[in-house]
DSSP file (Angstrom, degrees, kcal/mol; ACC not computed):
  #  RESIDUE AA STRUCTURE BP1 BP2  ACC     N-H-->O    O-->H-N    N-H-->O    O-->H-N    TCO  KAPPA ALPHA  PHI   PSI    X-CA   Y-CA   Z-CA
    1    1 A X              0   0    0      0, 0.0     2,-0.5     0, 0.0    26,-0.1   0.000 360.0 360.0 360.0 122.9   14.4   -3.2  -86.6
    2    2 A X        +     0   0    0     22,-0.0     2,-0.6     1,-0.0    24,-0.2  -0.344 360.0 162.4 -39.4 100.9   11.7   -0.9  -84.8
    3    3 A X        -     0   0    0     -2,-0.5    22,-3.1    22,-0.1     2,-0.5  -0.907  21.7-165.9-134.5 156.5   11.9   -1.2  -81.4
    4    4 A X  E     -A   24   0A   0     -2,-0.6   116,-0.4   114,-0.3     2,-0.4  -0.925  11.5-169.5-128.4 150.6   10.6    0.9  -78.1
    5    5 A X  E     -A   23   0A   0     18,-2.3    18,-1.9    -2,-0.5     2,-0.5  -0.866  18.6-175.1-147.6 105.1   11.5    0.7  -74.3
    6    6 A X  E     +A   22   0A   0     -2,-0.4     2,-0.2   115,-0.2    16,-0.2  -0.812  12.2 174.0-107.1 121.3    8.8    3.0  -72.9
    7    7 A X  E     +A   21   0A   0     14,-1.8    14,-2.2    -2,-0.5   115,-0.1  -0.688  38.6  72.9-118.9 176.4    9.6    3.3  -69.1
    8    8 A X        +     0   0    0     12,-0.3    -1,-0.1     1,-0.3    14,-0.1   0.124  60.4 137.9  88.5 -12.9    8.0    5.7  -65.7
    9    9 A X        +     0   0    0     -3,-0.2   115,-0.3    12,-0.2    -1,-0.3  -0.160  24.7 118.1 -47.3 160.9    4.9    3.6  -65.6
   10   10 A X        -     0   0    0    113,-0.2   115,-1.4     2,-0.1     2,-0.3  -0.920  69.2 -62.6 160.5-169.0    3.8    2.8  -61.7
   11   11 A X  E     +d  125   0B   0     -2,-0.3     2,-0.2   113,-0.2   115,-0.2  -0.805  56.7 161.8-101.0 135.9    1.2    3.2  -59.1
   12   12 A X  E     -d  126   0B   0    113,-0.6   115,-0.5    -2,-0.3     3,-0.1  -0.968  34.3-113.2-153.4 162.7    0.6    7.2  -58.1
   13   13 A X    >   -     0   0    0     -2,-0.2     3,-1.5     1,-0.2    72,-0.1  -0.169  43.8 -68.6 -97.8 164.0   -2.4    8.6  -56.3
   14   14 A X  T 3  S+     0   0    0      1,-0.2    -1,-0.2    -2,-0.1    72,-0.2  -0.151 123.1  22.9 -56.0 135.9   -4.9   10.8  -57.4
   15   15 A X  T 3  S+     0   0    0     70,-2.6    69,-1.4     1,-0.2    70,-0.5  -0.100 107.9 128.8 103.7 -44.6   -4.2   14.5  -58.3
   16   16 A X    <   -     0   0    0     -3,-1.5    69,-1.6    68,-0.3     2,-0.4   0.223  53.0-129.0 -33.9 149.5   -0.5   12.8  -58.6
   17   17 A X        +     0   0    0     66,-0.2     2,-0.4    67,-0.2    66,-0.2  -0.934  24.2 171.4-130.6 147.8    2.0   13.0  -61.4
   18   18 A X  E     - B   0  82A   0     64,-0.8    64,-1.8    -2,-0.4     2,-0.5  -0.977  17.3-151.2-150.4 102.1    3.9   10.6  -63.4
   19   19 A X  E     - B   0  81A   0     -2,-0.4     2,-0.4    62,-0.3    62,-0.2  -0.840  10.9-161.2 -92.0 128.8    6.2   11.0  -66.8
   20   20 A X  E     - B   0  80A   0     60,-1.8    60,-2.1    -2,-0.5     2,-0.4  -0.932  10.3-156.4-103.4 127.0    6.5    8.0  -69.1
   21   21 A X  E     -AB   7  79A   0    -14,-2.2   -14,-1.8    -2,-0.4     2,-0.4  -0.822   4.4-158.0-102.6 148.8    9.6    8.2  -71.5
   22   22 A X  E     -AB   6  78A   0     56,-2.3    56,-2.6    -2,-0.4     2,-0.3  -0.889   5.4-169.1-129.8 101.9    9.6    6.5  -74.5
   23   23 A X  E     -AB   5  77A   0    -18,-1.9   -18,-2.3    -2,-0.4     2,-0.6  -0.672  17.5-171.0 -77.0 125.9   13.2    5.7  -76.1
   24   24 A X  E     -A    4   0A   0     52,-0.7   -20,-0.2    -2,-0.3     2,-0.2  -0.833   5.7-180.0-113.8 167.3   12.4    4.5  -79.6
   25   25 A X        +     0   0    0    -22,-3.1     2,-0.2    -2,-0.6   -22,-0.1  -0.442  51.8  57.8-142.6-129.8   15.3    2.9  -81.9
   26   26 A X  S    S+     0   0    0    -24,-0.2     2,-0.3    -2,-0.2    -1,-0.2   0.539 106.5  47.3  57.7   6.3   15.6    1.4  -85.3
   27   27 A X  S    S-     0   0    0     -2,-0.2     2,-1.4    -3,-0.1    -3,-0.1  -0.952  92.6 -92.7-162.0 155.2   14.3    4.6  -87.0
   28   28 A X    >   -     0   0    0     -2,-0.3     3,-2.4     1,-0.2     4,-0.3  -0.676  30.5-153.5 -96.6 119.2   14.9    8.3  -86.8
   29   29 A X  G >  S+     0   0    0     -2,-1.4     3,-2.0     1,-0.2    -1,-0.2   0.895  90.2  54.3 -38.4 -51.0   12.6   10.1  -84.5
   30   30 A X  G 3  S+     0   0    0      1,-0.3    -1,-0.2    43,-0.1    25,-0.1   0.503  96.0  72.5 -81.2  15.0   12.4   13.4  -85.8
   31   31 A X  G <  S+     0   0    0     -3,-2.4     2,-0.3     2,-0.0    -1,-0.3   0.185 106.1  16.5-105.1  -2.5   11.4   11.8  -89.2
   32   32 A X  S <  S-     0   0    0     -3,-2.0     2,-0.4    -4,-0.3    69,-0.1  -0.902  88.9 -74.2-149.8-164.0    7.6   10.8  -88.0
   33   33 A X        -     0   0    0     -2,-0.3     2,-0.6    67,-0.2    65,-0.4  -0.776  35.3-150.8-110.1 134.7    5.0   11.2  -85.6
   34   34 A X  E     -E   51   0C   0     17,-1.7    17,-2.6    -2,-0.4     2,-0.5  -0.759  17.8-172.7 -92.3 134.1    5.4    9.7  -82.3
   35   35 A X  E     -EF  50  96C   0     61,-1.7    61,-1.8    -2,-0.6     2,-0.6  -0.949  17.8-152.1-136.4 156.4    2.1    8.7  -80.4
   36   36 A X  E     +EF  49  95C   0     13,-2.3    13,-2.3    -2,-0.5    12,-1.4  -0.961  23.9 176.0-120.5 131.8    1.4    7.5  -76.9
   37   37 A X  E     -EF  47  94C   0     57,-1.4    57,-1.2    -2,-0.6     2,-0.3  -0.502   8.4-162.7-115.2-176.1   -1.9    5.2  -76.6
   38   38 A X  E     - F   0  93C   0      8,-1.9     2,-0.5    55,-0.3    55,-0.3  -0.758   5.8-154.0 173.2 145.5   -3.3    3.3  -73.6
   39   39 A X  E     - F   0  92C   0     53,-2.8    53,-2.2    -2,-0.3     2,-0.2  -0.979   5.6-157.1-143.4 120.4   -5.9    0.3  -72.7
   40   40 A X    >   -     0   0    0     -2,-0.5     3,-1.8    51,-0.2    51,-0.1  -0.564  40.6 -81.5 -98.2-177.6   -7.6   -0.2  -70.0
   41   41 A X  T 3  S+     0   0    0      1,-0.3    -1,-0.1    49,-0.2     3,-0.1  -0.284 116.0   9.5 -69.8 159.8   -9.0   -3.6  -69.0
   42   42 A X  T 3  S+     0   0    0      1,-0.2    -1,-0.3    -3,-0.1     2,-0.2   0.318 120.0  89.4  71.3  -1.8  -12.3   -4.5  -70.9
   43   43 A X  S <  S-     0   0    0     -3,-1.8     2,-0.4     1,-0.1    -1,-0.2  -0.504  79.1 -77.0-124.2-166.0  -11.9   -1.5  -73.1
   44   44 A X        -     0   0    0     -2,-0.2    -4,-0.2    -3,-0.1    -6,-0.1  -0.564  39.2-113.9 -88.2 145.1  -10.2   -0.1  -76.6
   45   45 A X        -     0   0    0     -2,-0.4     2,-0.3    -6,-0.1    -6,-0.2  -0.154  51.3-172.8 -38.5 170.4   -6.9    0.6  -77.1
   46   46 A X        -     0   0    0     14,-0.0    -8,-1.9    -7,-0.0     2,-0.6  -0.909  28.6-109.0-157.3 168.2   -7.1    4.9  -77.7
   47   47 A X  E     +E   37   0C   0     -2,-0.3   -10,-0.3   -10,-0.3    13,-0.3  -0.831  34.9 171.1 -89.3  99.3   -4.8    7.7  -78.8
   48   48 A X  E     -     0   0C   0    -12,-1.4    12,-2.0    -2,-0.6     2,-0.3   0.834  60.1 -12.5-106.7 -21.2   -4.2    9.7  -75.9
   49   49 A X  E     -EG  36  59C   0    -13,-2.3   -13,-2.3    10,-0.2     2,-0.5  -0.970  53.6-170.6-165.6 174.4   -1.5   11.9  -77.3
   50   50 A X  E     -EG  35  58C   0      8,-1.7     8,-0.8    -2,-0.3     2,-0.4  -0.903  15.3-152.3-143.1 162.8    0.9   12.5  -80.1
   51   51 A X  E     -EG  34  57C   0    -17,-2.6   -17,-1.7    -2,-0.5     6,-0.2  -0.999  24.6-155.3-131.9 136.4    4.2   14.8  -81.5
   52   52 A X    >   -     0   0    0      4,-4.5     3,-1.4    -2,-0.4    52,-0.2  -0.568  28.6-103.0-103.7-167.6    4.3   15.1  -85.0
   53   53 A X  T 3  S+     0   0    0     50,-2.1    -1,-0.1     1,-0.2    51,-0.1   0.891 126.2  58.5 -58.8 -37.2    7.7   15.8  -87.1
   54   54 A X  T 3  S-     0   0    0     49,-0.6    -1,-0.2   -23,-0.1     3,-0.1   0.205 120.4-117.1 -76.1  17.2    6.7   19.1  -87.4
   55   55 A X  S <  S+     0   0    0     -3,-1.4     2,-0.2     1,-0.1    -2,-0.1   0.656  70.2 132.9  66.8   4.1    6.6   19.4  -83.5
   56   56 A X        -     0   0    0     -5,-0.0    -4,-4.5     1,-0.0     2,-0.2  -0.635  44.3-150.6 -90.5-179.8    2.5   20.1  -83.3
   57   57 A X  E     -G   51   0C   0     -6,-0.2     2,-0.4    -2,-0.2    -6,-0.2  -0.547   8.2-153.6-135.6 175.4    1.0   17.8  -80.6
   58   58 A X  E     -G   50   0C   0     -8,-0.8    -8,-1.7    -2,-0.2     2,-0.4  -0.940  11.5-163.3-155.6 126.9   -2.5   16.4  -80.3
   59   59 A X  E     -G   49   0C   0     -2,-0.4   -10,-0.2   -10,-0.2     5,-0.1  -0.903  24.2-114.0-136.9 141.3   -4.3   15.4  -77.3
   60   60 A X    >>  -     0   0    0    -12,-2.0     4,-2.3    -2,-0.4     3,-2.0  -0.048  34.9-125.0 -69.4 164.6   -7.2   13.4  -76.3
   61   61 A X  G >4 S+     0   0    0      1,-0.3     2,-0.9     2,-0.1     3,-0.6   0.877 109.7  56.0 -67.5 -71.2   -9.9   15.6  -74.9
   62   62 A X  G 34 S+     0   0    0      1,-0.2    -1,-0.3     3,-0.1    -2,-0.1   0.578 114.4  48.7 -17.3 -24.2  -10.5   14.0  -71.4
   63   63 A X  G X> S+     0   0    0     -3,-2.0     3,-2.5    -2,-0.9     4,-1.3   0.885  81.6 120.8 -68.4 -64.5   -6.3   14.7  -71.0
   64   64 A X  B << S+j   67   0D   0     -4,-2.3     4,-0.1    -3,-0.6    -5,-0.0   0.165  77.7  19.0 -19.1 103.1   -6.2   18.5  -72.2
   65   65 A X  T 34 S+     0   0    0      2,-0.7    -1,-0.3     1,-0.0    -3,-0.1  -0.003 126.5  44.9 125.3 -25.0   -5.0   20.4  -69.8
   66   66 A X  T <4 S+     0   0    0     -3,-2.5    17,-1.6    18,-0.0     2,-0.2   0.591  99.3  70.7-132.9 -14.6   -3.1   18.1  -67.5
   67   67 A X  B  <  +j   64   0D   0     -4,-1.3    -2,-0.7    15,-0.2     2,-0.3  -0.758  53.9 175.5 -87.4 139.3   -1.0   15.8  -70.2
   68   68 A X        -     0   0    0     -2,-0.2    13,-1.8    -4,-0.1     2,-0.3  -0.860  14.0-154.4-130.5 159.4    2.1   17.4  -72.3
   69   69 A X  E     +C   80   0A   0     -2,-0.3     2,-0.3    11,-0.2    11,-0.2  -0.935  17.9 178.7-130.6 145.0    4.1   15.4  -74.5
   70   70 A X  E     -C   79   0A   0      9,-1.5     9,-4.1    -2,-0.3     2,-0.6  -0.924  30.1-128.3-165.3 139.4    7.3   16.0  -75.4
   71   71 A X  E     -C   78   0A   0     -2,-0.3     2,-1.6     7,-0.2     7,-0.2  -0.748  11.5-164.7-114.8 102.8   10.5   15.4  -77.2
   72   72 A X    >>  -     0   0    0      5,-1.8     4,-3.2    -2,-0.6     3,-1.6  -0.484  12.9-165.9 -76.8  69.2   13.9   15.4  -75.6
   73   73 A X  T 34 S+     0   0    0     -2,-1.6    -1,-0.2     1,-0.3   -43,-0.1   0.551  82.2  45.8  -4.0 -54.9   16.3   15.6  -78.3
   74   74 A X  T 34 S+     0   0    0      1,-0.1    -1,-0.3     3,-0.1    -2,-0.1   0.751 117.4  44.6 -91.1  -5.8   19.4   14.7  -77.0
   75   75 A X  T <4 S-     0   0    0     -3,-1.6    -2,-0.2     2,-0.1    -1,-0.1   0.807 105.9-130.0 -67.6 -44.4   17.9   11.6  -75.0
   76   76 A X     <  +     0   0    0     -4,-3.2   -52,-0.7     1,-0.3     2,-0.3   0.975  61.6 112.0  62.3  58.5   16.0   10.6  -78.2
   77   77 A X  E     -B   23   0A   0     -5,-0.3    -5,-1.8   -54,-0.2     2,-0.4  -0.991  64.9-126.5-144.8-167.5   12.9   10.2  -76.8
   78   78 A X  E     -BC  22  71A   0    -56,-2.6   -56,-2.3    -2,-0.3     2,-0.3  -0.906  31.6-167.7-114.7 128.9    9.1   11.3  -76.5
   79   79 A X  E     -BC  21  70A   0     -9,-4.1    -9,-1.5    -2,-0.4     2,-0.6  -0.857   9.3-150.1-122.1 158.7    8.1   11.7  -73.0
   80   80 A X  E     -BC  20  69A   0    -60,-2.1   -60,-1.8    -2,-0.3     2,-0.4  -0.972   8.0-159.9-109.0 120.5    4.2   12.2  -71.5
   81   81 A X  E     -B   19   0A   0    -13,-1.8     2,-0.4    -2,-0.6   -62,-0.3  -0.642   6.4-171.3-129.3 118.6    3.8   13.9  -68.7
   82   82 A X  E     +B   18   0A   0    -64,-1.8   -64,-0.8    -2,-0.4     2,-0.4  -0.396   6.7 178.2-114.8 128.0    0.9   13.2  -67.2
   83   83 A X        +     0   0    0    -17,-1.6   -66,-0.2    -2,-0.4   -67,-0.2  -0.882  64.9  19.7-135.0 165.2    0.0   15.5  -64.2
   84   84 A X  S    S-     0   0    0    -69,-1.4   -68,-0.3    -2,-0.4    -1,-0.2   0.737  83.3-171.5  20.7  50.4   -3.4   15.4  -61.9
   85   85 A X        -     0   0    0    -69,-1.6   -70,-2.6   -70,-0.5     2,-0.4   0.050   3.7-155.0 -52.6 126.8   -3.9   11.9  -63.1
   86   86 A X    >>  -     0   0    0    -72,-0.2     3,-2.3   -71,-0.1     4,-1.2  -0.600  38.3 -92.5-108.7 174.1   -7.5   10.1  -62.0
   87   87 A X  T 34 S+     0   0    0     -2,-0.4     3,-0.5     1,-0.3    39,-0.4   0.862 120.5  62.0 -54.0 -39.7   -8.4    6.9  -61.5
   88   88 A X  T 34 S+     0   0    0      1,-0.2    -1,-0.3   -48,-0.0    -3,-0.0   0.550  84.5  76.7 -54.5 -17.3   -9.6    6.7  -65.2
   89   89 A X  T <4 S+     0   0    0     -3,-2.3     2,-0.4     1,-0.1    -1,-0.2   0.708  73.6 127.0 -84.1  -2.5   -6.3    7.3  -66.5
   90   90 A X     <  +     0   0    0     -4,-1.2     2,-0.5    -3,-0.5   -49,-0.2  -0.016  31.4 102.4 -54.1 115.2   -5.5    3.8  -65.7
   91   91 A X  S    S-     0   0    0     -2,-0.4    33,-0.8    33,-0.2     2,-0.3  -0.976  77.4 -83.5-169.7 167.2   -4.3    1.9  -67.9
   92   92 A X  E     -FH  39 123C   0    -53,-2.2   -53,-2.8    -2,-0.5     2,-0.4  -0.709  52.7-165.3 -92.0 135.8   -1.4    0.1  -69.6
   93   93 A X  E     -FH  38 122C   0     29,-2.4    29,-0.7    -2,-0.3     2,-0.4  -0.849   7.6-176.6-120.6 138.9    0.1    3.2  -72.1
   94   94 A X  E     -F   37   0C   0    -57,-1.2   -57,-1.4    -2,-0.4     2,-0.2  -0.942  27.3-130.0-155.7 135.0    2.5    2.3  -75.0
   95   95 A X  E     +F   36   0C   0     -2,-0.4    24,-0.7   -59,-0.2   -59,-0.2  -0.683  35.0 170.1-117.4 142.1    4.1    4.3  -77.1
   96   96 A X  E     -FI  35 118C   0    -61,-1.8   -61,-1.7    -2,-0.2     2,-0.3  -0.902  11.5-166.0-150.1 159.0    3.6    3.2  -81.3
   97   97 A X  E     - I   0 117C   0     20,-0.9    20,-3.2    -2,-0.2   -63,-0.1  -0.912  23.7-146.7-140.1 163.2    4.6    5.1  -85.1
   98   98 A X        -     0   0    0    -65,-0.4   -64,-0.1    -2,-0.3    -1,-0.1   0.466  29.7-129.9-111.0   3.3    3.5    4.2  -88.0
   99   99 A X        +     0   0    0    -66,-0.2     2,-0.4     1,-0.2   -67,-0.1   0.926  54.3 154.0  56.2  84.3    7.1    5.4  -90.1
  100  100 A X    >   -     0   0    0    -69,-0.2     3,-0.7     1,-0.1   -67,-0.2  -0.918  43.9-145.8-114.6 134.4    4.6    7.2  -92.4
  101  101 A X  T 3  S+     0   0    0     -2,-0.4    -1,-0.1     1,-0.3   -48,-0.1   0.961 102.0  74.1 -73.5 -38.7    7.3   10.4  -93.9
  102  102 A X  T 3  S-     0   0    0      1,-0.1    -1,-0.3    -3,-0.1   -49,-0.1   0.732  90.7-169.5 -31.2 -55.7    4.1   12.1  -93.8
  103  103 A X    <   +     0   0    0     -3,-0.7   -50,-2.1     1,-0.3   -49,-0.6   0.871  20.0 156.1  37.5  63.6    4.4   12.2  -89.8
  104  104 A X     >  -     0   0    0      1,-0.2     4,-1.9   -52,-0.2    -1,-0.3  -0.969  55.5-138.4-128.7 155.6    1.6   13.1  -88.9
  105  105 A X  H >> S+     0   0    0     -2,-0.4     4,-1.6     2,-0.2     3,-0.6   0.932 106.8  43.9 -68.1 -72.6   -0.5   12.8  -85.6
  106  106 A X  H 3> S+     0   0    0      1,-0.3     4,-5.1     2,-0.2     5,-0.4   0.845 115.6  49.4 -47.0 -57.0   -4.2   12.0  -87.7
  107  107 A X  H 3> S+     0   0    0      1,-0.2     4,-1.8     3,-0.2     5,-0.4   0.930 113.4  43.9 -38.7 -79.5   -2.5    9.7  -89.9
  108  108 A X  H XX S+     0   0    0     -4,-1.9     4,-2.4    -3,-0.6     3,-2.1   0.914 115.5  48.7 -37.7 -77.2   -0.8    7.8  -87.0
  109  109 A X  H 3< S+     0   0    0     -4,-1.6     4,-0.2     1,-0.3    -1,-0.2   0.759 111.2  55.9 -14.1 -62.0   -4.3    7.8  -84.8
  110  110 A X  H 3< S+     0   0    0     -4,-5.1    -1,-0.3     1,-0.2    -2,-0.2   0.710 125.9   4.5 -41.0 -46.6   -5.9    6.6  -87.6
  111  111 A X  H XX>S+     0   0    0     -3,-2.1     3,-3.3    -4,-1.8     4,-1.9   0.330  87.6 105.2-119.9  -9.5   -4.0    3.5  -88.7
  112  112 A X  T 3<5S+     0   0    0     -4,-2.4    -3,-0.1    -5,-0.4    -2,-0.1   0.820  82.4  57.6 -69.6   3.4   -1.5    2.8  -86.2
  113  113 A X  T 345S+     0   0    0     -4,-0.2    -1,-0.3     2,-0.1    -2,-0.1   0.674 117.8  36.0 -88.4   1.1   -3.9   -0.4  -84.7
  114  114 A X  T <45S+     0   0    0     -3,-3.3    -2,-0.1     1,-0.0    -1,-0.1   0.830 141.9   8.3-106.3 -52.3   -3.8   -2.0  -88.5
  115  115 A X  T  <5S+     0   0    0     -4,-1.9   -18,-0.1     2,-0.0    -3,-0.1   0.083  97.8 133.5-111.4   9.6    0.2   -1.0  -89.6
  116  116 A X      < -     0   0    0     -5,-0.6     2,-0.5   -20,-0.1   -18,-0.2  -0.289  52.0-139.9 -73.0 153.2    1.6    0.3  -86.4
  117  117 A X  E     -I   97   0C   0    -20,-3.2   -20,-0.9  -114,-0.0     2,-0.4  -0.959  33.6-177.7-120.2 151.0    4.8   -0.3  -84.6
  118  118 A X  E     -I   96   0C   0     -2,-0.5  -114,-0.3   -22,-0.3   -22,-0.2  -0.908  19.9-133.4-158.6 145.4    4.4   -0.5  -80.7
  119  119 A X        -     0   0    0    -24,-0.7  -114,-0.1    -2,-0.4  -116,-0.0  -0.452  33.5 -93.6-101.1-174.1    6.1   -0.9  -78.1
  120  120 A X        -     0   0    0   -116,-0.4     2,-0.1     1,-0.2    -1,-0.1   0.788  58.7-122.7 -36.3 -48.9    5.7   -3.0  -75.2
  121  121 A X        -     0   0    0    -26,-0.1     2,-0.3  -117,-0.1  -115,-0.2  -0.403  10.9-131.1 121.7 150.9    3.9   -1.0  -72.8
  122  122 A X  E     -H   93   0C   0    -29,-0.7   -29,-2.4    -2,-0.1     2,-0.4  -0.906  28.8-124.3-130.2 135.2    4.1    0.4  -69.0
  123  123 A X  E     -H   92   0C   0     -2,-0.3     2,-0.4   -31,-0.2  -113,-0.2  -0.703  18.8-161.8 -97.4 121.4    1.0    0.1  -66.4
  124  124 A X        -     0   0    0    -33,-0.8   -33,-0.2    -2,-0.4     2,-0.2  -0.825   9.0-172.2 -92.5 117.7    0.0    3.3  -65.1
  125  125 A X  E     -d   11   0B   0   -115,-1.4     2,-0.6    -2,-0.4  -113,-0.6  -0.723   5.7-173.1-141.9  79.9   -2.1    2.7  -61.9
  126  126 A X  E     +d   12   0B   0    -40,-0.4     2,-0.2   -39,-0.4  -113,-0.2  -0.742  32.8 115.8-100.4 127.9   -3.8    5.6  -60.4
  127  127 A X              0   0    0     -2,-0.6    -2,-0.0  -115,-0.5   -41,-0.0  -0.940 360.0 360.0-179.8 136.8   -5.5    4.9  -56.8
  128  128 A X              0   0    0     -2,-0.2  -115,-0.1  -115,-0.1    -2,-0.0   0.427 360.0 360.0 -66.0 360.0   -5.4    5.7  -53.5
């Protein structure tokens, strides 16, 4: 059974930074593409970054430049780290695959709100 326990969410001020891990289990990681999403209130879920199998990464543009994501191998997971964080990046962040072999980021983006497997979530809260 798929399951994820995405942990590091909390409140950190603006400028601030914050890594979210995501342990996933039930599947082998380095066999898809891992992606980290997040929804703020009132808005749509969105793709904010990804690792594929093949190790390339994808990020949304508003992130570029202050988000990495990353895969810790012997931990087994995919971590964000999310560094000068604003007020916009608030938002509940959750980390979801779609077990496609393909593993790939677009693929994932694309579909993971119809076929996706998702984790719970951690709340991100950036404010002074």
């Amino acid at each position: 059974q798929v399951h994820f326990v995405e942990t590091g969410g909390g409140l950190v001020q603006p400028g601030g930074s914050l890594r979210l891990s995501c342990a996933p289990s039930g599947f082998t990681l380095d066999d898809h593409a891992i992606g980290w999403f997040r929804q703020a209130p009132g808005k749509e879920r969105e793709g904010v970054a990804c690792y594929d199998r093949a190790g390339s990464t994808y990020f949304l543009d508003s992130v570029k430049g202050r988000f990495t994501v990353s895969r810790d191998k012997p931990r087994n997971t995919v971590n964000l780290q999310m560094n000068s964080v604003q007020p916009e990046d608030t938002a509940r962040y959750y980390c979801a695959t779609d077990l496609r072999p393909i593993g790939a980021c677009f693929t994932l983006l694309a579909t993971a709100h119809e076929d996706g497997y998702w984790g719970q979530g951690t709340q991100v809260t950036v404010s002074s």
